[in-house]
N, C-alpha and C positions, 0 to 999 in steps of 0.2 A: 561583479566578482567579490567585492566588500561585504555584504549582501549574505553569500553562500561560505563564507570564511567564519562571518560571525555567525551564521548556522549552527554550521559544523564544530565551532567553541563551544558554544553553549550545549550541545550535543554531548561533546566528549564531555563537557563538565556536570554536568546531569547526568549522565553514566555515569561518571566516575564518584561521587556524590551515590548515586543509587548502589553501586556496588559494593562502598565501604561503609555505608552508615546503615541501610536498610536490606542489602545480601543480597540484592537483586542479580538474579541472575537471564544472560542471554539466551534466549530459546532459537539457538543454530538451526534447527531443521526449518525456522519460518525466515530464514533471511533470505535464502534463496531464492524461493516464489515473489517474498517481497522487491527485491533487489529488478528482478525481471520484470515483475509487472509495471516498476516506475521505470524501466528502461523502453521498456515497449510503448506507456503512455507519453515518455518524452520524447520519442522519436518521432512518434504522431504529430504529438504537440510543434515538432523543430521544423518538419515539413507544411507547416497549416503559414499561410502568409500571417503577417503581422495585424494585429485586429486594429481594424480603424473608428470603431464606434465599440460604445458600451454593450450595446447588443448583442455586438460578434464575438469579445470579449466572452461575453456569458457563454453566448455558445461553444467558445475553443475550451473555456472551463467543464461544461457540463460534456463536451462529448470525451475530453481528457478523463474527467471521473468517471465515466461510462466505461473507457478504454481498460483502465486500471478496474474497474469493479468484475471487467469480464473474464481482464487475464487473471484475477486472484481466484475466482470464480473458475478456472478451466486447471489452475494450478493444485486448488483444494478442492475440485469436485469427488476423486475419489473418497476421501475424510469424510463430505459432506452426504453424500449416500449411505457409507454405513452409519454414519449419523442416524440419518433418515430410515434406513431400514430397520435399526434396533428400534427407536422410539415407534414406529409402526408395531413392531411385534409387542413391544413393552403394552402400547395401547389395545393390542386384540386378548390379552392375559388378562 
């Protein structure tokens, strides 16, 4: 719990630091997706038994990053098409 407090310090204090010194501003429409994808990879993650070797470890990590890479992936797939579709057209011009 120590752990995810000092996170979460350091978090808000780097925000708060990026907001007032260099105007950073939050991009709302991506916290959503974000927000979901680590919810969906942690639920995965909370149900996977406890890793008993480095091996399994690796693997709760890589299928966790997999998780998360799919939901951000199914979150921005529309974006990412018309992404893809302009640069397709851009290229046959």
């Amino acid at each position: 719990a120590a752990t995810v407090v000092a996170a979460a310090v350091a978090a808000i204090a780097s925000f708060a630091i990026a907001y007032s010194r260099v105007g950073l501003t939050l991009p709302l429409e991506h916290l959503l997706p974000v927000i979901s994808a680590t919810a969906i990879m942690a639920a995965l993650l909370n149900v996977l038994p406890e890793a008993s070797s480095l091996l399994i470890l690796v693997g709760h990590i890589m299928l966790g990053a997999s998780v998360y890479v799919a939901a951000i992936g199914a979150f921005y797939a529309p974006s990412l098409l018309k992404l893809f579709r302009l640069r397709q057209r851009q290229s046959e011009s």
